[in-house]
C-alpha positions in Angstrom: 37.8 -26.0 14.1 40.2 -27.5 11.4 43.0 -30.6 12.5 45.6 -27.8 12.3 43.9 -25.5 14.8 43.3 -28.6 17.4 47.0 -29.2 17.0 47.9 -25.6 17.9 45.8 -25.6 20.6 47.3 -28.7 22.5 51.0 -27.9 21.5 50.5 -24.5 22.9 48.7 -25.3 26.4 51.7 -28.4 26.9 54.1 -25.3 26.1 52.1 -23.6 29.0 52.3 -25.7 31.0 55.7 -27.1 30.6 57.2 -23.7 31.0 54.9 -23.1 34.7 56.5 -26.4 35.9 60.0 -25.6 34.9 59.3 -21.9 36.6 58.2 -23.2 40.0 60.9 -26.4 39.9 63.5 -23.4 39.6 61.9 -21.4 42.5 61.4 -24.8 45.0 65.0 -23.8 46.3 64.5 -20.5 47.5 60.9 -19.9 49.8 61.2 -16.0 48.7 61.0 -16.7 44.9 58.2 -18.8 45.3 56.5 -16.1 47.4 57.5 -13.5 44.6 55.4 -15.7 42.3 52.9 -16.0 44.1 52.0 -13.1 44.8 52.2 -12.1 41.1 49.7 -15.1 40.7 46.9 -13.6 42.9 47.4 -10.3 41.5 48.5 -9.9 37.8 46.4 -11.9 35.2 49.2 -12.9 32.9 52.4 -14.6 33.4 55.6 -13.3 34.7 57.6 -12.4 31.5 61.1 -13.7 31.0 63.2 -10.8 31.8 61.4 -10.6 34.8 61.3 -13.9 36.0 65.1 -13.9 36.0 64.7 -11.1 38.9 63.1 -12.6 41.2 65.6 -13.3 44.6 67.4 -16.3 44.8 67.4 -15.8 48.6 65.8 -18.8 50.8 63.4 -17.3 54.0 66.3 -18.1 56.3 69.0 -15.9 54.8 66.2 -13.4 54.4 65.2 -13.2 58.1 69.1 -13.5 58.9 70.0 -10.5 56.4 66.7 -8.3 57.4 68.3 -8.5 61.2 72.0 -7.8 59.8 70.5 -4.5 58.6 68.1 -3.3 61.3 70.8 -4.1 63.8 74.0 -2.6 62.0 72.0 -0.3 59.3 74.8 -2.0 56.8 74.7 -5.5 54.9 77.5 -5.8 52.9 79.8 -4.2 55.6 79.1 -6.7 57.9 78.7 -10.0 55.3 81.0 -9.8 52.3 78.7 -13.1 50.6 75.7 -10.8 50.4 75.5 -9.6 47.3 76.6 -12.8 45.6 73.7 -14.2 47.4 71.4 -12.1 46.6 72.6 -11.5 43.0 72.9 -7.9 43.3 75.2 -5.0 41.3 77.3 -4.0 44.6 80.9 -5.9 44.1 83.8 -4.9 42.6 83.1 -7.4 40.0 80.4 -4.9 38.5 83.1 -1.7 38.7 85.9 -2.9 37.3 83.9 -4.4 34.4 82.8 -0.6 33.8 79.7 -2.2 32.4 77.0 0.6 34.2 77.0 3.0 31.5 74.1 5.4 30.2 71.3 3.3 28.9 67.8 4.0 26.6 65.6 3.3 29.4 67.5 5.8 32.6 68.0 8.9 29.6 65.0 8.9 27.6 62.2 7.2 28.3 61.2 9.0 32.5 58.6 11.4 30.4 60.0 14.0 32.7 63.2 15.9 33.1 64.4 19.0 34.7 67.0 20.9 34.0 68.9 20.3 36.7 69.7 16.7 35.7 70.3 17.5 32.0 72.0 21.0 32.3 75.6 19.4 31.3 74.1 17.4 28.1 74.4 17.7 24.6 72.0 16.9 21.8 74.6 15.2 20.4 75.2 12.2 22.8 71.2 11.7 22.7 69.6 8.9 20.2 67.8 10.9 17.6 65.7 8.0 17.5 64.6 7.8 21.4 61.3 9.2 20.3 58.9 10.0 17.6 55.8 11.2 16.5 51.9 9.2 16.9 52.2 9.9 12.8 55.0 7.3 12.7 52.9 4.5 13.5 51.0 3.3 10.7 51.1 -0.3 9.4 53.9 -0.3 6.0 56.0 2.4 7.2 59.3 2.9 7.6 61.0 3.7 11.2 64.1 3.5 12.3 64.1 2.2 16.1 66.7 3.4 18.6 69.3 0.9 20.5 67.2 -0.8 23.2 69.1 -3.5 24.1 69.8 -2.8 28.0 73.6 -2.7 29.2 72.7 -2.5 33.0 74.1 -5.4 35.4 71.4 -7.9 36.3 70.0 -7.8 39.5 67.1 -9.3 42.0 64.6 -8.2 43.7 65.2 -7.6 47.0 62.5 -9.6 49.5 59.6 -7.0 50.2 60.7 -7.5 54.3 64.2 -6.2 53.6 63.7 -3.5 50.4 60.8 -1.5 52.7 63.5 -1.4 55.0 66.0 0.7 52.7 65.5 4.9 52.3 65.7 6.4 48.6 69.0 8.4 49.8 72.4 8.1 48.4 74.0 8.5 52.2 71.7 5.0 53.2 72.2 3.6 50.3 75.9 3.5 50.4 76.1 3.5 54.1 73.9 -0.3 53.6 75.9 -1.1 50.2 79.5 0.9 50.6 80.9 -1.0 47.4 78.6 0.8 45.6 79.7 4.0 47.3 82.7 4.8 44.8 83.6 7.6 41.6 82.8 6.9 38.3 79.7 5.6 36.7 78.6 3.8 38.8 77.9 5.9 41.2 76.7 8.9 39.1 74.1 6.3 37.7 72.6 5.8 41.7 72.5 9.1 42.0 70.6 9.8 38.9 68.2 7.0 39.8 67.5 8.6 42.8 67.2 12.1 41.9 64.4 10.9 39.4 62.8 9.0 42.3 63.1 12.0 44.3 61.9 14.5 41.8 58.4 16.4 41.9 56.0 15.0 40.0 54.5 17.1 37.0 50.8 18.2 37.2 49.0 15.0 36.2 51.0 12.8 37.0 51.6 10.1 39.3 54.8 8.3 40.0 56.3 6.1 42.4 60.2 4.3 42.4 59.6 0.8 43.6 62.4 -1.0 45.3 60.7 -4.5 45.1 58.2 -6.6 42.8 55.9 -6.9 45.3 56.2 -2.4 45.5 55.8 -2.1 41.6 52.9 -4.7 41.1 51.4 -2.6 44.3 51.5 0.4 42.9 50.3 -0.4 39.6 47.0 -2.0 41.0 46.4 1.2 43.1 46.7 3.2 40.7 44.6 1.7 38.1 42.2 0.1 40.4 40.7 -3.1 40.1 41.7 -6.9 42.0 44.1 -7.4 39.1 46.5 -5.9 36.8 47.9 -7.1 33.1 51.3 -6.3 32.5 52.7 -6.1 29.3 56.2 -5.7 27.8 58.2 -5.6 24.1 58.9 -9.3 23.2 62.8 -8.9 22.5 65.6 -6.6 21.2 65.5 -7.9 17.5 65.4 -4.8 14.9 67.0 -2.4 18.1 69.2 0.4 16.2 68.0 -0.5 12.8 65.5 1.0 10.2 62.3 -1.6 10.2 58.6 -1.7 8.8 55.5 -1.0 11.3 53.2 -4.1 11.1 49.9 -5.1 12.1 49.3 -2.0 15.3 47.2 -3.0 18.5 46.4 0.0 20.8 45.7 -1.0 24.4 44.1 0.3 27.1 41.3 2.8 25.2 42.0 5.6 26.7 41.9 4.3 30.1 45.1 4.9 32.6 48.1 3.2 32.1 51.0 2.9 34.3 54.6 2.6 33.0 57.7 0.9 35.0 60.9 1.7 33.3 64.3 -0.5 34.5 66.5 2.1 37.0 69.4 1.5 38.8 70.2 0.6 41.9 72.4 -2.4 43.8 69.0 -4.5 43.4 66.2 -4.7 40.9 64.7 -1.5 40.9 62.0 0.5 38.8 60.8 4.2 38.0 57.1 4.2 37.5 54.1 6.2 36.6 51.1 7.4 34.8 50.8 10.3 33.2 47.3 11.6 31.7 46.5 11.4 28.4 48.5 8.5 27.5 48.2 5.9 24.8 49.9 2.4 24.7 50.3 0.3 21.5 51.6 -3.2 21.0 53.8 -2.8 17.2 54.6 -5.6 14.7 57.7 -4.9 13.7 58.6 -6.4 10.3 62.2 -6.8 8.4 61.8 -7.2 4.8 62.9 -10.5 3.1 63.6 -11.4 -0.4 60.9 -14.2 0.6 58.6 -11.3 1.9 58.0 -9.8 5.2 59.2 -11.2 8.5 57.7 -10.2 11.8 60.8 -10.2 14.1 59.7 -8.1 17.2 56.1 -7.2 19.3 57.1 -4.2 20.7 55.3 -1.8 23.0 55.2 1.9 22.1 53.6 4.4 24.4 52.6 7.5 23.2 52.7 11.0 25.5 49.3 13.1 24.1 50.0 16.1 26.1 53.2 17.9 26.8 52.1 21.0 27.9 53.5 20.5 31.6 57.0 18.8 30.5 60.0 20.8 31.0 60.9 23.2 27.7 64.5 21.8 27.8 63.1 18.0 27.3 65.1 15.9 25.1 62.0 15.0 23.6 61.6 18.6 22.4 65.1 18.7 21.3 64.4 15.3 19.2 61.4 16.2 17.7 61.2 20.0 17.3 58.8 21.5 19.2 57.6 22.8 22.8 55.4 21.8 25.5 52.0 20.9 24.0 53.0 21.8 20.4 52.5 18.0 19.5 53.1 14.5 21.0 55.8 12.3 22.3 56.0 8.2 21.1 58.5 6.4 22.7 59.2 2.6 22.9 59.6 0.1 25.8 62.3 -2.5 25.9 61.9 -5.5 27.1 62.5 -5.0 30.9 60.2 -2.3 30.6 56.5 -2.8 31.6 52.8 -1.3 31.0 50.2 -1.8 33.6 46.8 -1.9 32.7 43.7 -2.5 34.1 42.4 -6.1 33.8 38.7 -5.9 32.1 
């Protein structure tokens, strides 16, 4: 191995490690984010990403046992403790409506892999990214694509502890009977209720889904679906290139044909996710490159997931409507953002 490989080597395991120490110094303070990691630890392989890491609940045990009894005893939180959500970090003060800042997103339109009519029966073409998904085609190293906006504009929110989020129903009438500021007109609450009519949805034939109110729910899931003692979560590196026309790179697929399970951001007063596993399903990892003057620039990894049979989605899909066919007349790519995550198996 040359000098400059031995280098590498050290300067990335000190970066390693340095970054592991700086994320348990910042979860000492609070018992339930140093359970959260934790209990990544002894069942996902790889590290918490980032984005994720920034979810995890700033709660300590004690206000977590206090708040857990608050809302078995009078079925409502926020009612009774107006510093609750600032505690917790969640998306359930006024702070969050009056910044009108909950507004339709990539991840809650476009990316579920299933939608009825119901739920889209009042939307137009038109307000859909005609970039929100293409074809497996697309995805060879030197071409040209243009991405669609992923960068997020969702409040950010934490996890709620596993002890108090099992303790919450998937209904609009609990939910703002537990979190009443979030119980108000506008966006913000026709983005709940969207949430939770996906979460409440059927499932298609072949698929199998799940809306996970906690980390501890979502890394759960994932490891029964695929099987195994641990999972690998994976996730697009960044937002660089998002609404712009960029070159495919080097193209790693993941998975090999295996199951995959995908956990898309939703919202809800706390951290929440959408997730499942549909069959036939292909994952990629994408280099995507800008061109320079200098010569090409890789700027973004970015996960791309590709549907291979859409013979049991809806006919009025906005994939179809994108890409100009039916069920099961071809394929449907999408990509992840970067609060998005792909389960696979760990081998």
């Amino acid at each position: 191995m040359s000098t400059n490989s031995h280098l590498f080597t050290s300067l990335w395991f000190f970066f390693n490690l340095f970054f592991c120490s700086i994320t348990f110094a910042s979860a000492s303070s609070s018992a339930i984010s140093s359970d959260q990691i934790k209990f990544w630890s002894e069942n996902v392989e790889n590290q918490i990403p980032k984005p994720i890491l920034k979810k995890l609940s700033p709660l300590s045990q004690k206000n977590c046992d206090y708040y857990s009894n608050l809302l078995l005893s009078k079925n409502s939180i926020h009612a009774a403790d107006a510093n609750f959500c600032a505690l917790a970090k969640l998306a359930c003060t006024s702070v969050f409506q009056k910044a009108n800042i909950v507004k339709d997103t990539y991840t809650r339109e476009k990316t579920y892999g299933r939608f009825s009519a119901a739920l889209h029966r009042h939307q137009d073409i038109k307000n859909e990214d005609p970039f929100a998904f293409y074809r497996l085609s697309a995805l060879k190293e030197g071409k040209l694509i243009h991405l669609p906006h992923l960068k997020e504009s969702l409040p950010d929110r934490a996890f709620l502890p596993q002890q108090m989020a099992s303790k919450i129903p998937l209904n609009y009438d609990a939910i703002s009977r537990i979190f009443p500021d979030s119980d108000i007109s506008g966006k913000t609450k026709e983005t709940i209720q969207t949430t939770l009519a996906y979460c409440n949805a059927e499932a298609i034939q072949g698929e199998t889904e799940s809306c996970p109110k906690s980390l501890e729910e979502m890394v759960g899931f994932a490891k029964s679906t695929l099987g195994g003692k641990k999972v690998v979560a994976l996730t697009t590196k960044n937002t660089r290139g998002s609404n712009s026309a960029v070159r495919i790179g080097k193209i790693k697929e993941y998975g090999g044909g295996k199951k995959i399970v995908a956990c898309h951001e939703a919202f809800l007063p706390f951290a929440a996710y959408f997730c499942h596993s549909l069959s036939s399903t292909r994952l990629y990892a994408v280099d995507v490159v800008v061109d320079r003057e200098t010569g090409s620039n890789v700027v973004n990894t970015m996960l791309g997931i590709c549907h291979m049979d859409t013979s049991q989605w809806p006919k009025d899909h906005v994939a179809f409507q994108i890409l100009k066919f039916g069920p099961g007349e071809g394929e449907a790519c999408h990509w992840f953002t970067k609060l998005d995550l792909a389960w696979i198996a760990d081998e």
